[in-house]
C-alpha positions as CSV (number, residue, x, y, z in Angstrom):
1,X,6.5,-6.1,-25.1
2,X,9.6,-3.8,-24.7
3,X,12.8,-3.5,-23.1
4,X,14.9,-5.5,-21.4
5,X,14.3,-7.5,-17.9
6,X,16.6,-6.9,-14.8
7,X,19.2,-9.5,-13.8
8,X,17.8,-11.8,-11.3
9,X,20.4,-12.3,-8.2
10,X,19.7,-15.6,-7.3
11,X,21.8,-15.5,-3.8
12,X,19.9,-11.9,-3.2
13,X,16.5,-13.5,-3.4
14,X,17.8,-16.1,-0.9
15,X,18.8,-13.9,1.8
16,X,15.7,-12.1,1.3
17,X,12.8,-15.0,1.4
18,X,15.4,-16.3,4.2
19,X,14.7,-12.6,6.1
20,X,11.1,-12.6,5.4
21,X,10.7,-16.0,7.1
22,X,12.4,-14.7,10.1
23,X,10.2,-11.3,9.8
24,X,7.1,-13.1,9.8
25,X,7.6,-14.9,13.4
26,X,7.7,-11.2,14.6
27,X,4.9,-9.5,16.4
28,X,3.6,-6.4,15.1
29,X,3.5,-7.5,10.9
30,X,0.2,-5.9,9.8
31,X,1.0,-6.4,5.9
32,X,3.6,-7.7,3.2
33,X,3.1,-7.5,-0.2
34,X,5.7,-8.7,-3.2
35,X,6.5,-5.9,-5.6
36,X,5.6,-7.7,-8.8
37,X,3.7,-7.3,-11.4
38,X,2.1,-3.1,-11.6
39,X,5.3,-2.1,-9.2
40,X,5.9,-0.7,-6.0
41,X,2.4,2.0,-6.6
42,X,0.6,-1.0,-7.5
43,X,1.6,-2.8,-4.5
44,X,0.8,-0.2,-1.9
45,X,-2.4,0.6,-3.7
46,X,-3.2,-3.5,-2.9
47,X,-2.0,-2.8,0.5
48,X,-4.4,-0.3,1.0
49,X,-7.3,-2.4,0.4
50,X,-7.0,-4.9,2.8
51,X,-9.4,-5.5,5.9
52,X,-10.2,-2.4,8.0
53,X,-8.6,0.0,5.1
54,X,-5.9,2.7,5.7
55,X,-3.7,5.4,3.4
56,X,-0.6,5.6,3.8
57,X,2.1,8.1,3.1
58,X,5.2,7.2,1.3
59,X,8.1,8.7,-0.6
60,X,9.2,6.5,-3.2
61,X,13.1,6.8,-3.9
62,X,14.2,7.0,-7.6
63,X,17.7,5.7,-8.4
64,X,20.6,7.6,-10.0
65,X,19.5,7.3,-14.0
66,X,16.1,6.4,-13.2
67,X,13.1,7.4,-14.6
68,X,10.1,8.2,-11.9
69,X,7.8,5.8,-14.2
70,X,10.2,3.2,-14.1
71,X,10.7,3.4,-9.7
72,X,7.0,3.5,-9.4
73,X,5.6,0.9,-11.9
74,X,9.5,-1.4,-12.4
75,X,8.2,-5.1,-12.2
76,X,11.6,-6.2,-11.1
77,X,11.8,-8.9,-8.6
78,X,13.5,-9.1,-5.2
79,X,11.1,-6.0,-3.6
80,X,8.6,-6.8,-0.9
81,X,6.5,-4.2,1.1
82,X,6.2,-4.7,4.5
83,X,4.0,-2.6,7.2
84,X,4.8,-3.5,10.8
85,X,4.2,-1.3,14.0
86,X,6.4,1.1,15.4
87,X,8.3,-1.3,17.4
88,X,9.0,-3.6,14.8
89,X,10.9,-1.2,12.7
90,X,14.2,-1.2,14.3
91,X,14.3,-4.8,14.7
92,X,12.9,-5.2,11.1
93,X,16.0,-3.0,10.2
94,X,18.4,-5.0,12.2
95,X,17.4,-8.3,10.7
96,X,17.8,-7.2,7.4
97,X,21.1,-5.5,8.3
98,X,22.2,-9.3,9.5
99,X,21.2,-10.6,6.3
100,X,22.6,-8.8,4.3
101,X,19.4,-7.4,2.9
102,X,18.9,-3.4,1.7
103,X,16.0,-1.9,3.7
104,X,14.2,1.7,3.5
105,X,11.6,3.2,5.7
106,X,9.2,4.7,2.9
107,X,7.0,6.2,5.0
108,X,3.8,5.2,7.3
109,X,0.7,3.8,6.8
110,X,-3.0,6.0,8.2
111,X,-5.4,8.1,6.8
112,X,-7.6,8.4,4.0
113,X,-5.8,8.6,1.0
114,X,-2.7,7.0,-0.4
115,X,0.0,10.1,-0.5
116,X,3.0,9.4,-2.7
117,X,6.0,11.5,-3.4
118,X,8.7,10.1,-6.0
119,X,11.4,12.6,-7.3
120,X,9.2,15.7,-8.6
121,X,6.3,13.5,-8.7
122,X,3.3,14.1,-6.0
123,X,0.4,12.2,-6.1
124,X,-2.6,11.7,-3.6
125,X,-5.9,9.4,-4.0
126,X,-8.7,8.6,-1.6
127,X,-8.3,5.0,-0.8
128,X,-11.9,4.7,-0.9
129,X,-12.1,5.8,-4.6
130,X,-9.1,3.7,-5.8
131,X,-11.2,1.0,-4.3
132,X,-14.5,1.6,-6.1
133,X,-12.2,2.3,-9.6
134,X,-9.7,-1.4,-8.6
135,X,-13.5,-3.3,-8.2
136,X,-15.1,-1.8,-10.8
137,X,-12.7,-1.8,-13.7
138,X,-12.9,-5.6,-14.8
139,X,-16.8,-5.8,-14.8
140,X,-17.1,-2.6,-16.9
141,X,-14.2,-3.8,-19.3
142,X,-16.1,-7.0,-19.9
143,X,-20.1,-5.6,-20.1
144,X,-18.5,-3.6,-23.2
């Protein structure tokens, strides 16, 4: 292992499990994932396997300095994904606004294939195949 791990905010990570508690008693959450360990890509690839399957389209932002690897595959805490209907957003947003908690649209969820876009990076997969390659991988690693 490499590099350096980001500063944990502890009174950051607060405000944010204290949001998500008060996200979750909304109507309309279809999906929330933590952005851990693979990053934000790995995350919505998860996403995108869940019951009754759907792609999504998202643009990924990439910070002043920051490396396109490092916004797609950072393992820093304090993210979570979160995929609510359209008339959750706003009051998503103004929750998150209340607490004191950053918040970006990144795109919508639909489709086939999981679409992402991250400073001059453009990517597409069929969610299907990421599927196949996310179920398969582990047993053909082990069978040698």
């Amino acid at each position: 292992m490499a590099g350096k791990l980001g500063k944990v905010d502890l009174g950051q990570e607060k405000k944010l499990h204290g949001l998500m508690r008060g996200v979750l008693k909304l109507g309309g959450v279809r999906a929330v994932h933590d952005v851990g360990e693979g990053g934000v890509l790995w995350a919505l690839a998860e996403m995108c396997f869940g019951e009754g399957s759907a792609g999504a389209e998202v643009t990924i932002p990439c910070g002043k300095g920051e490396r396109v690897e490092e916004a797609l595959f950072g393992e820093g805490g304090g993210r979570i994904l979160l995929e609510v209907d359209e008339e959750g957003v706003t009051r998503v947003e103004e929750l998150a606004k209340e607490a004191g908690v950053e918040c970006y649209r990144i795109g919508k969820s639909g489709g086939e294939n999981l679409q992402i876009s991250c400073g001059d990076v453009r990517e597409q997969w069929n969610v299907e195949e990421l599927r196949k390659l996310y179920q398969e991988a582990l047993p053909q690693a082990l069978a040698g």
